[in-house]
C-alpha positions as CSV (number, residue, x, y, z in Angstrom):
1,X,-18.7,-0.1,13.1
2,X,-21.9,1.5,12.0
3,X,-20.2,3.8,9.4
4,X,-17.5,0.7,8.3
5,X,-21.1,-1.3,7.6
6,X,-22.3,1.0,5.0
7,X,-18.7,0.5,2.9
8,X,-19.0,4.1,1.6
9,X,-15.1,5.3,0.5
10,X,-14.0,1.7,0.7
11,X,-12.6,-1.6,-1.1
12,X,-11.4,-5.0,-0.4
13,X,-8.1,-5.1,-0.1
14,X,-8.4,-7.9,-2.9
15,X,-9.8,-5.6,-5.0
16,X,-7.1,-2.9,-4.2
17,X,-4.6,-5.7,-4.8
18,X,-5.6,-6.7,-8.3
19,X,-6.1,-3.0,-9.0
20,X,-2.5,-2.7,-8.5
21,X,-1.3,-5.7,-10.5
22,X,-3.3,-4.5,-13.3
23,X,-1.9,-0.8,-13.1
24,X,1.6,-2.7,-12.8
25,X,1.7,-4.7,-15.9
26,X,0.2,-1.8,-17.2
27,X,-3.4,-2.6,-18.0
28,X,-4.8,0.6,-17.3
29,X,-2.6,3.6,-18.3
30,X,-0.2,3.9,-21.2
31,X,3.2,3.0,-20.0
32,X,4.4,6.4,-19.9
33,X,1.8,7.7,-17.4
34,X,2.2,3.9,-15.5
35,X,5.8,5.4,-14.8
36,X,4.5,8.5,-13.8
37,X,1.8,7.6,-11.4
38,X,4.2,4.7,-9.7
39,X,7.1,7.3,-9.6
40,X,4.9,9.7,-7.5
41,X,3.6,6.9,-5.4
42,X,7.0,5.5,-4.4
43,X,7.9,9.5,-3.2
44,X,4.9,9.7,-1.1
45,X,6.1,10.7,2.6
46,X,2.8,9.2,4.7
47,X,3.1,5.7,5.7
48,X,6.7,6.0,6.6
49,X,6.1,3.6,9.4
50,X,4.2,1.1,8.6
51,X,4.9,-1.1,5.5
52,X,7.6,1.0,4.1
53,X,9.5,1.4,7.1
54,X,10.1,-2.8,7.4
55,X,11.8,-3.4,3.5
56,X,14.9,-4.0,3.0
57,X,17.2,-1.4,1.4
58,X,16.9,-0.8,-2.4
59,X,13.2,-2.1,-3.0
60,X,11.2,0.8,-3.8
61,X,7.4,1.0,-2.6
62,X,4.8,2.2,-4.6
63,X,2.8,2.8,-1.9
64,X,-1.0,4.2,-0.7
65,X,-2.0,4.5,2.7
66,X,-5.4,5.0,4.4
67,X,-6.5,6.1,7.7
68,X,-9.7,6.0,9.5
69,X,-11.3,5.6,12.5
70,X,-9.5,3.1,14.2
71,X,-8.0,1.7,11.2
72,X,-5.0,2.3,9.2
73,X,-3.9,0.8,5.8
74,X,-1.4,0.6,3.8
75,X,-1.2,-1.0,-0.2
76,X,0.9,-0.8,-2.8
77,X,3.8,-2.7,-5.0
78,X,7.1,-3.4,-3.9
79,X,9.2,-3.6,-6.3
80,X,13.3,-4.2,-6.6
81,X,15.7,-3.3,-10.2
82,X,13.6,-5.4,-12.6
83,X,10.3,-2.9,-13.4
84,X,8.5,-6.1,-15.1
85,X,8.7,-8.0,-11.0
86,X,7.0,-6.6,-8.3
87,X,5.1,-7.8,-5.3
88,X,1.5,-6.6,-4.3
89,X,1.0,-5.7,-1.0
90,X,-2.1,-4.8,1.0
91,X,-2.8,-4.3,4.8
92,X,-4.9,-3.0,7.6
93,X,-5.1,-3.0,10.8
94,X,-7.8,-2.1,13.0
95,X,-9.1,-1.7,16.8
96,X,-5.4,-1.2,18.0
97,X,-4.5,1.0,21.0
98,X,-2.5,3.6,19.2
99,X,-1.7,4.7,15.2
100,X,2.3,3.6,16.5
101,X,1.5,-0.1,17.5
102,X,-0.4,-0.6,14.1
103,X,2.2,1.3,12.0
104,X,4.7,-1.0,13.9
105,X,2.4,-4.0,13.2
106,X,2.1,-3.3,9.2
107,X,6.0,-2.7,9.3
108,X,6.7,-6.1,10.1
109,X,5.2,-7.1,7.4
110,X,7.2,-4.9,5.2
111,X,10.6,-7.7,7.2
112,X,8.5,-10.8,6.2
């Protein structure tokens, strides 16, 4: 708790959420290198349980995942065959007995 209360290498997960949407409807990079970076987020292989591991087949998730101390997250943009739709996602869980019953926990949200 001490190290979480000085919020060094952290965000809200609002702020990581419009961060996304902005990188999305490509605010922030030219669309070329908007491709690029989503393309290499959606092939990232951490965070295969948790989010990810809950969609549907044929969405795509752009994803980034974090793990700490007794937390685990897990953001990114979920998006289907239409590149101008997406969803923004963001999640954490914290103070759970085991990395599995979170990842399990943040793939449930990926069925919702």
């Amino acid at each position: 708790e001490k190290y979480y209360s000085k919020k060094a290498n952290s965000s809200t997960l609002t702020a990581y959420g419009s961060f996304l949407e902005n990188l999305a409807q490509g605010r922030l990079l030219s669309e070329s290198s908007t491709n690029l970076l989503l393309n290499l987020m959606e092939k990232m292989t951490t965070g295969e349980g948790r989010i990810k591991a809950g969609l549907p087949k044929g969405l795509r998730f752009a994803q980034k995942t974090g793990t700490q101390h007794r937390r685990i997250c897990n953001v990114g943009l979920i998006r289907g065959t239409r590149p101008d739709k997406f969803l923004v996602v963001a999640a954490c869980a914290e103070k759970f007995r085991d990395q599995k019953q979170a990842e399990n926990s943040l793939a449930l949200i990926g069925q919702a």
